[in-house]
C-alpha positions in Angstrom: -118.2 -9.7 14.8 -117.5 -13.0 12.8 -113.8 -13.2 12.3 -112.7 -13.3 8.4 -111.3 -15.9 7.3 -107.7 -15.3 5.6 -106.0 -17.6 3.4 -102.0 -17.0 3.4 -99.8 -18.6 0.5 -96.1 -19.0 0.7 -92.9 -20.5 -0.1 -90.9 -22.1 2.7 -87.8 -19.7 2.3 -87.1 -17.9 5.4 -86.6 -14.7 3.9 -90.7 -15.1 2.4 -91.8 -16.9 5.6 -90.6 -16.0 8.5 -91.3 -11.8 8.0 -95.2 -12.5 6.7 -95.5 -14.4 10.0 -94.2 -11.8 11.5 -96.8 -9.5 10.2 -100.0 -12.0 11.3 -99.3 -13.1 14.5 -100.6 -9.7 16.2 -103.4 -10.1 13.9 -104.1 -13.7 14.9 -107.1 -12.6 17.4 -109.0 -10.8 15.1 -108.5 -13.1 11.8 -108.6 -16.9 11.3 -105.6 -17.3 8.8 -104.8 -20.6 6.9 -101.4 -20.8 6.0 -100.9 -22.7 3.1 -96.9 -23.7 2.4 -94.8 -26.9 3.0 -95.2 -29.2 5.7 -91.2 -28.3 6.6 -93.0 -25.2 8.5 -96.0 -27.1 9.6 -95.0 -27.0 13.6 -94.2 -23.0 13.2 -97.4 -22.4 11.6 -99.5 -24.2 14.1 -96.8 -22.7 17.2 -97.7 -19.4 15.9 -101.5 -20.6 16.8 -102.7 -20.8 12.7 -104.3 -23.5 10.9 -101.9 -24.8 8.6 -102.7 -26.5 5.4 -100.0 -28.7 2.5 -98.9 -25.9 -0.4 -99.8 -28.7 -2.4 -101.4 -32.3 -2.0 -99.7 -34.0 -4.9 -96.2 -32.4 -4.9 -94.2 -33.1 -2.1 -91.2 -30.7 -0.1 -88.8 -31.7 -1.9 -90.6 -30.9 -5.2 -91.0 -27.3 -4.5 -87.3 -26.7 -1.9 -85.4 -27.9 -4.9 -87.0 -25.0 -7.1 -86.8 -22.3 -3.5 -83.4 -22.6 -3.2 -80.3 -22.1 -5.5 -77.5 -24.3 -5.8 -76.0 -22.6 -9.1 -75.5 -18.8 -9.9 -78.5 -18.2 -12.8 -77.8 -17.5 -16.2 -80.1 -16.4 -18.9 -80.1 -20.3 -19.9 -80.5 -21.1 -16.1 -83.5 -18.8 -15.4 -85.5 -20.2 -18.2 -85.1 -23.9 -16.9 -86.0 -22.9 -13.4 -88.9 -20.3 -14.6 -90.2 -23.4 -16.9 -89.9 -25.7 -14.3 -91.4 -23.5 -12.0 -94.6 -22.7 -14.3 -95.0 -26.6 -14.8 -95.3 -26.9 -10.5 -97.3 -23.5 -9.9 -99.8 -24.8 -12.5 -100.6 -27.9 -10.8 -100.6 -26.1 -7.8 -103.2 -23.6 -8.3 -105.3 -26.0 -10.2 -105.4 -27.5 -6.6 -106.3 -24.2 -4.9 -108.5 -23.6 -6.9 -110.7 -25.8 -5.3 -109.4 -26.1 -1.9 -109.3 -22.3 -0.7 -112.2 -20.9 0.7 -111.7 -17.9 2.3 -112.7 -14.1 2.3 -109.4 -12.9 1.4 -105.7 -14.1 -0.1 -102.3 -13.1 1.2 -100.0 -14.1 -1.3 -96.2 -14.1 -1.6 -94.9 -12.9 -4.3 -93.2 -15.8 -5.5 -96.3 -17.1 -6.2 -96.8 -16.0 -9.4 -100.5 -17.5 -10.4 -101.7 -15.9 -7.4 -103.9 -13.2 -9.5 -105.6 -16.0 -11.7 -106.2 -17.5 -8.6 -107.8 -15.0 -7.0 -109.6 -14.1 -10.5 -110.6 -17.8 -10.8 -112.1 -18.1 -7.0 -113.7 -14.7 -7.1 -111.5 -14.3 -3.7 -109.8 -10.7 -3.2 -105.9 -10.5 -3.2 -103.2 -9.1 -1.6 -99.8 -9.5 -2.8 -97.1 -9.9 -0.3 -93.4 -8.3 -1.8 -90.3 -8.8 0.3 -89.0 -7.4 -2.0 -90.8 -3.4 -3.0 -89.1 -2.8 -6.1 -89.8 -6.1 -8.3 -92.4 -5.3 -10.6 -91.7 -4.0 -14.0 -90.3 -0.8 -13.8 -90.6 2.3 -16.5 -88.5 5.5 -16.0 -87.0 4.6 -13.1 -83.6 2.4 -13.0 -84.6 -0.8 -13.9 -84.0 -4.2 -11.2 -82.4 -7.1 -11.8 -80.4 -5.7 -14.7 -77.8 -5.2 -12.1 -76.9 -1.5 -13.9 -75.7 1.4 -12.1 -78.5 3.8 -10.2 -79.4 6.1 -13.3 -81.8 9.7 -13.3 -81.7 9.5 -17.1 -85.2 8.5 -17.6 -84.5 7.8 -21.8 -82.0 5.1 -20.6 -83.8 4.0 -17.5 -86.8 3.6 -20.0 -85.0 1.9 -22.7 -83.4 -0.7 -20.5 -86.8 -1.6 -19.0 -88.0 -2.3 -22.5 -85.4 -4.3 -22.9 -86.2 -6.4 -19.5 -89.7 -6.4 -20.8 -88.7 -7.6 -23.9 -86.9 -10.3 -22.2 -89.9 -11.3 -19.7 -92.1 -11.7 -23.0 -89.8 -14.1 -24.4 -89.4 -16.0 -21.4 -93.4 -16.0 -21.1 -93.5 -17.7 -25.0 -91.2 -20.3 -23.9 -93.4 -20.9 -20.9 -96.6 -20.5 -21.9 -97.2 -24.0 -22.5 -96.8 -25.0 -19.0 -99.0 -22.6 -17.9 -103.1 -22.5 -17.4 -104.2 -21.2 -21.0 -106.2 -18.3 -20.3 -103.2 -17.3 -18.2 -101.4 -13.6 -19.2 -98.0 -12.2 -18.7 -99.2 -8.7 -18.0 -102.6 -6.6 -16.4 -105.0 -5.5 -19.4 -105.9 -2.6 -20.2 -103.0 -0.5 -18.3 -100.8 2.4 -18.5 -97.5 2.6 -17.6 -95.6 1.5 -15.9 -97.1 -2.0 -16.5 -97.9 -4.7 -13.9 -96.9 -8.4 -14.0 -100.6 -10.2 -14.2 -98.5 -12.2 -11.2 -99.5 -9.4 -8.4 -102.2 -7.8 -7.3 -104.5 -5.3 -9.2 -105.9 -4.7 -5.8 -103.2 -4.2 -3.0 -99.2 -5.4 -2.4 -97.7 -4.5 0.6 -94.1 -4.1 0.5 -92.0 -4.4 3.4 -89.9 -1.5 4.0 -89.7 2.2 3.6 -90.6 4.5 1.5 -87.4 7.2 2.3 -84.9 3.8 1.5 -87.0 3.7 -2.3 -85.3 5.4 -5.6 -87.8 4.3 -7.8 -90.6 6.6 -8.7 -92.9 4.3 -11.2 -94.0 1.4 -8.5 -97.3 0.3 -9.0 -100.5 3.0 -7.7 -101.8 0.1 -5.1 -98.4 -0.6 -3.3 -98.2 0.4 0.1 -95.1 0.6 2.2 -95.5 -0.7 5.4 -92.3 -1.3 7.0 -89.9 -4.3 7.3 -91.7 -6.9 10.2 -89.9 -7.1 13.1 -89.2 -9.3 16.2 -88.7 -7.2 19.4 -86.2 -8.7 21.5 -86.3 -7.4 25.5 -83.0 -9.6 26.6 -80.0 -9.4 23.0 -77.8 -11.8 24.0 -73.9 -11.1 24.7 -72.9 -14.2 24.2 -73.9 -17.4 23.0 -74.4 -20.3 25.1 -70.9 -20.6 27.3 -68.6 -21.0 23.7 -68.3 -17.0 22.9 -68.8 -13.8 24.9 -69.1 -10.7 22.8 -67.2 -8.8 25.6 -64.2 -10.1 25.4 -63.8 -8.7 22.0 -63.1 -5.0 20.8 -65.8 -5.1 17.7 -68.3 -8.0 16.5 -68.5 -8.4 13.1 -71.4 -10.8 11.4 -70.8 -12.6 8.1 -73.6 -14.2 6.8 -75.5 -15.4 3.1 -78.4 -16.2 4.0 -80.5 -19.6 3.5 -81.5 -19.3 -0.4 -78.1 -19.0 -2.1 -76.6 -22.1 -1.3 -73.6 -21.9 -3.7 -72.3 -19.0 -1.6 -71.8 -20.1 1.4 -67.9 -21.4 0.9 -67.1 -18.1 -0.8 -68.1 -16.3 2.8 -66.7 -18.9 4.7 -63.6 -17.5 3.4 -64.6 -13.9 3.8 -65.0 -15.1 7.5 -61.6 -16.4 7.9 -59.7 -13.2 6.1 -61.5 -10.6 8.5 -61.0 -13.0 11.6 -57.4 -13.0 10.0 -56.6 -9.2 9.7 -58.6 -8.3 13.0 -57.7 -10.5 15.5 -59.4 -8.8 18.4 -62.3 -9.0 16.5 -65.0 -11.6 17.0 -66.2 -12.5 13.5 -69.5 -14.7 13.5 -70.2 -16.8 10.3 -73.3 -18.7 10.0 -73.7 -20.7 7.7 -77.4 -20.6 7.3 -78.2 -24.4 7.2 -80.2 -26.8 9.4 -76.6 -28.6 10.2 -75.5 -28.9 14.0 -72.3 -26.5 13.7 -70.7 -24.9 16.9 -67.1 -24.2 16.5 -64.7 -21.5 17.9 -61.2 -21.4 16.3 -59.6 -18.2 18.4 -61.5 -15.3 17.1 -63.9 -16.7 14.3 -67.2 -18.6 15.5 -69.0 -20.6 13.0 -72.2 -22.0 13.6 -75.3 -23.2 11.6 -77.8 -20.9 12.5 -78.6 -17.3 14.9 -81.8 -15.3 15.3 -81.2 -12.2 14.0 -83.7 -10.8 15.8 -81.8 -11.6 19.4 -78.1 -11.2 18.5 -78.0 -7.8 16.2 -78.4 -5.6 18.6 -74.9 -6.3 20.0 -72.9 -6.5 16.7 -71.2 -3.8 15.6 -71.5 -4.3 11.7 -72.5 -7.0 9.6 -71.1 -8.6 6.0 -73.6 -9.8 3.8 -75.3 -10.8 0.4 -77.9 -8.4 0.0 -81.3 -10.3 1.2 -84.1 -7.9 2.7 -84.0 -9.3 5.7 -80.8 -8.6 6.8 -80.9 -5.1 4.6 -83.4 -4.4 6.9 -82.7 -5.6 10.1 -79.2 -4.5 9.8 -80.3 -0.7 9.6 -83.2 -0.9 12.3 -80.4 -1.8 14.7 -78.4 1.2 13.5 -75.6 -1.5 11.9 -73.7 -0.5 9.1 -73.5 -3.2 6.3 -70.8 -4.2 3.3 -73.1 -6.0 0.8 -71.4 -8.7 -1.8 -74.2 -9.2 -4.0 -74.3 -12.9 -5.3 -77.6 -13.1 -7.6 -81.3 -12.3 -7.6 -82.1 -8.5 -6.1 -79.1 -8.7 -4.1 -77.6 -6.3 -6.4 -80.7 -3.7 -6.4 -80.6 -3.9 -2.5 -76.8 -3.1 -2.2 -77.3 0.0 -5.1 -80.0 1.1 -2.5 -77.3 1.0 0.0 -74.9 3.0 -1.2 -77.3 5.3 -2.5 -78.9 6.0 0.9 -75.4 5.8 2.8 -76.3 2.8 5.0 -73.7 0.9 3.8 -71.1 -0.2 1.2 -71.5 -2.3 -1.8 -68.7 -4.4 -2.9 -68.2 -3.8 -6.8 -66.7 -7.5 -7.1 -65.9 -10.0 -5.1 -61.8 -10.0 -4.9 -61.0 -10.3 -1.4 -58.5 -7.4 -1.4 -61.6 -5.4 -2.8 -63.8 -7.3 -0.2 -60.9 -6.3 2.9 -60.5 -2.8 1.5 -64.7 -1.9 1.5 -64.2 -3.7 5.4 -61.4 -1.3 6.3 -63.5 1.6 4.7 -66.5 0.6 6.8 -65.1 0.6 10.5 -63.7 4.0 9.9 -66.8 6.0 8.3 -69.3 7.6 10.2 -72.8 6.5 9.0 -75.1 9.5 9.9 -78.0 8.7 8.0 -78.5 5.1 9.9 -80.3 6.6 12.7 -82.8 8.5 11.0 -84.0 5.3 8.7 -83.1 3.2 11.9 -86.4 4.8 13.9 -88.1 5.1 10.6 -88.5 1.2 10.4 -88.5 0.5 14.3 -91.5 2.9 14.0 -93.5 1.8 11.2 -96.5 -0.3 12.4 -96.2 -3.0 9.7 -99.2 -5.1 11.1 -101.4 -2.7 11.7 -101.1 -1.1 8.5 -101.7 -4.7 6.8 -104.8 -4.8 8.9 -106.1 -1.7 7.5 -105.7 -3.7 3.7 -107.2 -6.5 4.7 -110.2 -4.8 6.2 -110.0 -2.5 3.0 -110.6 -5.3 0.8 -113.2 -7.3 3.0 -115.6 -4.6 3.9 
């Protein structure tokens, strides 16, 4: 049977790339996917045995990194620049793919937010990738982004996601111009809740689970279908001949991720005041950059960069900003987690963590609060980890994207 041919779209973040690679690469036999991103991931996609084609031919990497990747906490004022600019590349962009893709199906991220005119201009099927399940407009449920408490009073839920509705209307108007002109903000012809014309009508998969989900008024086509993961045979104890986990009583991970770049000193410090107050501790910061950093000053390791995948299962908990990466992978290795939510969904993702009781979430980010929530997380038992722990180390996330694509290609 003739293999179909699979177009994949996606930013060069590694909380967007490196999980929907994760996803193809057991499919890679039975598909001939195209990945289409920057040329910053052009050896991975071709090492991960795909054709790989430029995101764009006329904008270069740093065009679209400097858009991916924050340098400033957004504002209201902020967020409209970058959405603006954003519509301005994504335009351009498509106007490109448009032409270029030629495929039986689209997988595309959810960050690319033309990808349903694309697919309506090419005639090509879509599947939206979400990271992150909870993104699209919400109705009764408690709103994301707004970063309110978790709420089961559905006339307030409601009324704030009018309000963010509201807001995404006037943000479309002051894009609009940038953007194709036959281009919409929301699905015709819908009933609530209502769907961003950015994903879908057709299928998303979300990564992750259902049982770690509060909201109730996601989008019919959205299927769960676990958080992708990297199986690792040997976790290391150590790494290289600097640091040997078993020397120390507990190992503690403190980490921000690669998107928020602003963040990174503010963790730094978290590092040092853990390392501080528990000194038979290891305490592991990475810094999440492509910088050569290796450096052990007695119990606090910094370096530029680990593999999740390959060092969690030997760490005993794990400080963080809230990314669904490390939400994830942090509970499939039983791990408890303090969140300190810096921007984006970080704060929906630390809400969903103290909701579900897989972790705690920092209510500011004083580090007396910061030390306190620490103290308060190596002395609580954490009962629901393992149940959600085998849930996602069970869910066959490729396989049940397979099942979409052949859904939408029969």
């Amino acid at each position: 049977m003739k293999k179909k041919a699979v177009a994949v779209i996606v930013i060069p973040m590694a909380g967007h790339f490196l999980p929907l690679m994760d996803l193809l690469i057991p499919l890679k036999q039975d598909h001939n996917f195209t990945v289409y991103t920057t040329s910053s991931r052009r050896n991975e996609v071709i090492a991960n045995g795909f054709q790989f084609e430029p995101l764009s031919t006329y904008h270069d990497d740093e065009d679209i990194n400097t858009l991916a990747y924050s340098t400033n906490q957004l504002n209201l004022v902020s967020s409209f620049k970058t959405f603006k600019q954003v519509a301005k590349l994504l335009t351009t962009i498509t106007s490109e793919l448009i032409v270029r893709i030629e495929a039986d199906l689209i997988i595309a991220d959810m960050m690319l937010f033309t990808a349903q005119y694309l697919s309506d201009k090419t005639g090509i099927p879509l599947i939206s990738a979400f990271p992150i399940p909870f993104v699209s407009q919400g109705y009764d449920a408690t709103p994301t982004f707004l970063r309110i408490p978790y709420s089961e009073n559905k006339v307030i839920n409601k009324l704030a996601n009018q309000g963010l509705k509201w807001g995404k209307d006037l943000m479309f108007l002051g894009c609009k111009p940038y953007l194709p002109k036959d281009f919409h903000l929301w699905h015709e012809n819908q009933k609530q809740p209502l769907l961003e014309y950015f994903y879908s009508r057709e299928s998303i998969v979300a990564y992750g689970i259902k049982s770690l989900e509060f909201r109730t008024d996601l989008p019919k086509q959205l299927t769960f279908i676990g958080y992708p993961l990297t199986k690792t045979e040997h976790p290391s104890h150590s790494i290289g001949n600097t640091v040997n986990f078993l020397d120390y009583k507990k190992v503690v991970l403190v980490t921000s991720g690669t998107l928020v770049k602003w963040s990174k000193d503010y963790f730094r410090n978290v590092a040092k005041a853990i390392a501080t107050q528990y000194p038979n501790f290891l305490v592991i910061f990475t810094e999440g950059t492509t910088k050569k950093i290796s450096q052990l000053d007695k119990n606090l390791y910094t370096c530029s960069y680990i593999p999740y995948d390959a060092y969690l299962p030997n760490i005993d908990y794990v400080i963080h900003h809230g990314a669904a990466g490390i939400f994830y992978k942090a509970i499939a290795n039983t791990i408890p987690s303090l969140i300190i939510p810096m921007d984006f969904d970080q704060y929906d993702f630390a809400k969903r963590a103290d909701y579900f009781q897989v972790g705690i979430y920092a209510k500011n980010r004083k580090l007396k609060t910061v030390l306190d929530a620490f103290q308060n997380l190596i002395t609580t038992d954490w009962p629901n980890l393992p149940k959600y722990a085998k849930e996602v180390n069970n869910t066959p996330s490729s396989l049940l994207l397979a099942k979409e694509i052949d859904r939408l290609t029969q």
